[in-house]
C-alpha positions in Angstrom: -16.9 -22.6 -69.4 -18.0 -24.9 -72.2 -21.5 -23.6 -73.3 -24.1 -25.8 -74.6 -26.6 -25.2 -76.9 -29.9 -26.1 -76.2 -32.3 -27.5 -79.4 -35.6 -25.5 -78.5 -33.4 -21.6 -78.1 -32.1 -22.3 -81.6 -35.3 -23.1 -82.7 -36.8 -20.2 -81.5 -34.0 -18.2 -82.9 -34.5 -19.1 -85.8 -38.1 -18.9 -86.0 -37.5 -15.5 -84.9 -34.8 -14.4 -87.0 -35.7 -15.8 -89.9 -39.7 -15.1 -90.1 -39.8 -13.6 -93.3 -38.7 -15.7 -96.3 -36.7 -12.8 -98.4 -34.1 -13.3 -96.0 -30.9 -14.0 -97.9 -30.0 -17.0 -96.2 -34.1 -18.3 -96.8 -33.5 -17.1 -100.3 -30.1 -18.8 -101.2 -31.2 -22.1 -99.6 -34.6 -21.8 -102.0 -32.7 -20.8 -104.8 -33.5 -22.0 -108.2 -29.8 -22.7 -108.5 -29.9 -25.4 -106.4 -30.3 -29.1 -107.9 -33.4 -31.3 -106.4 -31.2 -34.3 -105.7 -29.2 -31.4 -103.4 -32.5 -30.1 -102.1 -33.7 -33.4 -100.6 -31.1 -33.7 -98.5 -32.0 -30.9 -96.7 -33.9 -32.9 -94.1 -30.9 -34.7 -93.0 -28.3 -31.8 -93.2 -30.4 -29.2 -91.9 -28.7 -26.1 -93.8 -30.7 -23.3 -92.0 -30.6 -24.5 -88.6 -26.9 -25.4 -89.2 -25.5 -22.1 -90.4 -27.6 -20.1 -88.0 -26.1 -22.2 -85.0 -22.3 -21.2 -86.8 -23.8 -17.1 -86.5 -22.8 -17.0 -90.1 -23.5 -13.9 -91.5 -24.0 -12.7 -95.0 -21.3 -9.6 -94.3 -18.9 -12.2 -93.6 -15.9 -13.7 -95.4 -15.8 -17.6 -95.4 -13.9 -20.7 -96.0 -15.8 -23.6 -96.5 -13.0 -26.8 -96.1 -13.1 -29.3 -98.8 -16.5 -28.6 -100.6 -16.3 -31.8 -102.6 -19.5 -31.4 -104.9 -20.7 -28.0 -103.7 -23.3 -29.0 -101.6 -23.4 -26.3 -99.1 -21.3 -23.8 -101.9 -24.8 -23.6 -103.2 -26.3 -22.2 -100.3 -23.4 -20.3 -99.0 -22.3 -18.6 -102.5 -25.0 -16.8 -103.0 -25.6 -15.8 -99.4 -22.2 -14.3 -99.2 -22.0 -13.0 -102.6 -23.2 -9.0 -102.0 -21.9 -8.3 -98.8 -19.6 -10.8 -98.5 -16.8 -13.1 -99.4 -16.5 -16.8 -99.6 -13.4 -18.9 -100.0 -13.8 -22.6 -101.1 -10.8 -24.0 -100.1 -10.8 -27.6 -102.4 -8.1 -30.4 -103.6 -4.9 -29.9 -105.3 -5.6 -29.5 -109.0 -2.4 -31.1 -109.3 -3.0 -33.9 -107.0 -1.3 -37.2 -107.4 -4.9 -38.7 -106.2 -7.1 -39.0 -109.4 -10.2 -38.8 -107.2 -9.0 -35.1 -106.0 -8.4 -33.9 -109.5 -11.5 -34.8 -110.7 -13.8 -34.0 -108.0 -12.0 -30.6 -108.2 -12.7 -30.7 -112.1 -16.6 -31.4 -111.4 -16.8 -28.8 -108.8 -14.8 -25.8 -111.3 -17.2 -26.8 -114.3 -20.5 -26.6 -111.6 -19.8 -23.3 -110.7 -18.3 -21.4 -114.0 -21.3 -22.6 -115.5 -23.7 -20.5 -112.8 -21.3 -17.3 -112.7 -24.2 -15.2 -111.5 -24.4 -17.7 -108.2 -20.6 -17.9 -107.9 -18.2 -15.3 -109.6 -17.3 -14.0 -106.4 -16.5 -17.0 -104.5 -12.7 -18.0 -104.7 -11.2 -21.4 -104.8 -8.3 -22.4 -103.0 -6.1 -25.6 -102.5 -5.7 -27.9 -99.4 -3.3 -30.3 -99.8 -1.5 -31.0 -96.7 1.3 -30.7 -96.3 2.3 -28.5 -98.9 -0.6 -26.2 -99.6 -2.4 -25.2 -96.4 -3.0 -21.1 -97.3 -6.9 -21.6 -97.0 -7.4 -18.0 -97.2 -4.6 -15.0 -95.7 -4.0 -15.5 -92.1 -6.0 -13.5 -89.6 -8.2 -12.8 -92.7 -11.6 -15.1 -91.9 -14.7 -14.8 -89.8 -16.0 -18.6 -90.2 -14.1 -21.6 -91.4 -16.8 -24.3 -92.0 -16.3 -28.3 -92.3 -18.9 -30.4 -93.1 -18.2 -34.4 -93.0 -14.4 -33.9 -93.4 -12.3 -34.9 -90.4 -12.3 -38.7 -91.0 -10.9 -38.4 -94.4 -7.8 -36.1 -92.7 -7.5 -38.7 -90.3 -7.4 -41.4 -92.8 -4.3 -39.8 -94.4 -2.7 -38.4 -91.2 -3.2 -34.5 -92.4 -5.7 -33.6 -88.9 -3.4 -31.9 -87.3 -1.9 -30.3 -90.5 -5.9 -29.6 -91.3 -6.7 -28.0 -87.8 -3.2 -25.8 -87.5 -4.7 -24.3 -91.2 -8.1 -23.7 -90.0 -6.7 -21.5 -86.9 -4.1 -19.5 -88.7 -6.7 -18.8 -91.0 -9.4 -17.7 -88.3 -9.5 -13.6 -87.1 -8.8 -13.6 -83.4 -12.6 -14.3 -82.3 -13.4 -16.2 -85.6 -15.8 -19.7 -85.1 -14.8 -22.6 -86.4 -17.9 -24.8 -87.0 -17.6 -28.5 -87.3 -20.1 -31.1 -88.7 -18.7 -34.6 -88.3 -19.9 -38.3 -88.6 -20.2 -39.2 -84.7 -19.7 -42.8 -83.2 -20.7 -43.8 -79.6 -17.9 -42.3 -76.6 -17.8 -45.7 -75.4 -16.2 -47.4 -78.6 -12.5 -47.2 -78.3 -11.7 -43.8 -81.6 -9.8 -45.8 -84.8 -7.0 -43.3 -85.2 -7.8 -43.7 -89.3 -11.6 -43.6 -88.9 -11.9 -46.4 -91.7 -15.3 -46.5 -91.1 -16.1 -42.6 -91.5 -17.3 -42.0 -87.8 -15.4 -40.1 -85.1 -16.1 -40.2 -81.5 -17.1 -36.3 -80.5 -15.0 -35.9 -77.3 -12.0 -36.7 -79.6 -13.1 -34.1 -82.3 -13.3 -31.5 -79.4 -9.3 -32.6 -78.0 -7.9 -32.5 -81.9 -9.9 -28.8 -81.8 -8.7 -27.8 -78.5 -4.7 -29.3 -79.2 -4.8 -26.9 -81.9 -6.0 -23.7 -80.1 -9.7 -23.6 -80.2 -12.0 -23.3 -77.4 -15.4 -25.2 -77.5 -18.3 -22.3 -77.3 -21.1 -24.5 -78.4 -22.9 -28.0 -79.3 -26.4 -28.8 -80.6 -27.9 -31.9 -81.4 -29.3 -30.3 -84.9 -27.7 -33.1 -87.2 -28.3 -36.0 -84.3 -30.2 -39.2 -86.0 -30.6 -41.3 -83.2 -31.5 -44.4 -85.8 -28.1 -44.5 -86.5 -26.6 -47.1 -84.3 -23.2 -46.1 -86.5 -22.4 -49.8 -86.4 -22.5 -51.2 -90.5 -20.8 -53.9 -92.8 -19.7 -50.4 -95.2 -19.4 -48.4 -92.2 -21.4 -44.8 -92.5 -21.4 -45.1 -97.1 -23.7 -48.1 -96.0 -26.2 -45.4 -95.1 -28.1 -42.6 -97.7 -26.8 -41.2 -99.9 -24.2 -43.4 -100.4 -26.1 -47.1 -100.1 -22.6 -48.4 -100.7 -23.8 -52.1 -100.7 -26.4 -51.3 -103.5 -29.6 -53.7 -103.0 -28.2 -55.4 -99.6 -30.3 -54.6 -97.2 -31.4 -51.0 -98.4 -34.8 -50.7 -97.2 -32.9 -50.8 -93.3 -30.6 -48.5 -94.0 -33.2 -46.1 -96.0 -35.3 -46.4 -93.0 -32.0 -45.5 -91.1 -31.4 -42.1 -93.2 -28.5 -40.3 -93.3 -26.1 -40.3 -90.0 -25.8 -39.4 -86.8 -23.7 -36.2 -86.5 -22.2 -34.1 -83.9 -22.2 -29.8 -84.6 -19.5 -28.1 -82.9 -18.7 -24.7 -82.4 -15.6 -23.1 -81.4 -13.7 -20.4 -81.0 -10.2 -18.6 -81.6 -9.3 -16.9 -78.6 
């Protein structure tokens, strides 16, 4: 039986679990380490609430899919980094896509320059449909994707993406999902050209795969976002893709509606 999770319980657990601010996950997200452009965004991606609704735990090992810039490999490095083990599985270094290459570039430079936040982390490739060892098989307690499924539909890798994610995953392991979400009554683009994803089709390409749904929560949820615009979802913060046109809506919008899911491998 699908079990949803209710807003006010994971407030109150994590009001009760984490009280005290030298917690390490309290302490990472506050880290000095962290840039204030990242910070900011922290109203609209929700990084406590989010990785204490994936049970992710600092004695854990990790794969965060496609980090792009590193923002939530500044949180989850240094969370991970005693007790345990975080893999950021990125782009081919030796990608045909110049965009790839030199995200990767950015995100290697980033994180040699802070190796007391990120010596221990270890990068990996995803490039389907070559490269898919995210981390050794069986070997993972929490794969983590945040804002990624679109761009694997785009190039028709999802499936590809998904099959990676489970061999990865221990018997038991959560998968935890973060995805643009568009309304379940408009018919699901199979290339998601404008970044959103209907949720009950995130939860089939989970399922098709091998995962079981354990959870939901409404923590990312922006009910502004009508997930209808000109630039699709890079109309809204941070991207503003069409500059001054109509900014101060889509300011007033904020960033998008997402769905959080949580699943399992049996």
């Amino acid at each position: 039986m699908t079990k949803i999770f209710f807003p006010l319980l994971l407030a109150f657990s994590v009001n009760t679990v984490f009280a005290n601010d030298s917690h390490p996950l309290i302490s990472a997200i506050k880290g000095d380490h962290r840039t204030e452009k990242n910070r900011a965004r922290d109203a609209y991606r929700h990084p406590l609430q989010t990785l204490a609704f994936f049970d992710v735990r600092e004695d854990m090992t990790v794969v965060e899919i496609w980090p792009g810039g590193g923002w939530y490999t500044e949180i989850l490095a240094p969370y991970l980094q005693k007790k345990g083990k975080l893999y950021a599985a990125h782009f081919d270094a030796d990608s045909s896509v110049p965009y790839y290459r030199k995200s990767l570039a950015k995100f290697k430079a980033k994180t040699e320059a802070l190796p007391s936040v990120y010596a221990k982390m270890e990068v990996t490739e995803l490039s389907p449909p070559d490269k898919l060892e995210i981390a050794p098989a069986n070997s993972v307690d929490r794969v983590l994707t945040f804002r990624n499924v679109h761009n694997w539909m785009k190039y028709g890798q999802v499936e590809a993406v998904f099959a990676a994610m489970h061999k990865a995953l221990k018997p038991g392991g959560v998968l935890g999902i973060v995805e643009h979400r568009s309304s379940n009554t408009v018919p699901q683009d199979p290339k998601a050209k404008s970044g959103y994803v209907r949720e009950d089709y995130v939860i089939q390409l989970a399922e098709n795969a091998g995962f079981k749904l354990l959870a939901k929560s409404e923590i990312n949820a922006n009910n502004k976002d009508e997930t209808v615009h000109p630039a699709g979802v890079w109309s809204l913060p941070p991207s503003l893709r069409l500059k001054q046109k109509n900014v101060e809506k889509f300011l007033s919008i904020g960033e998008s509606d997402r769905m959080t899911l949580k699943f399992v491998k049996p």
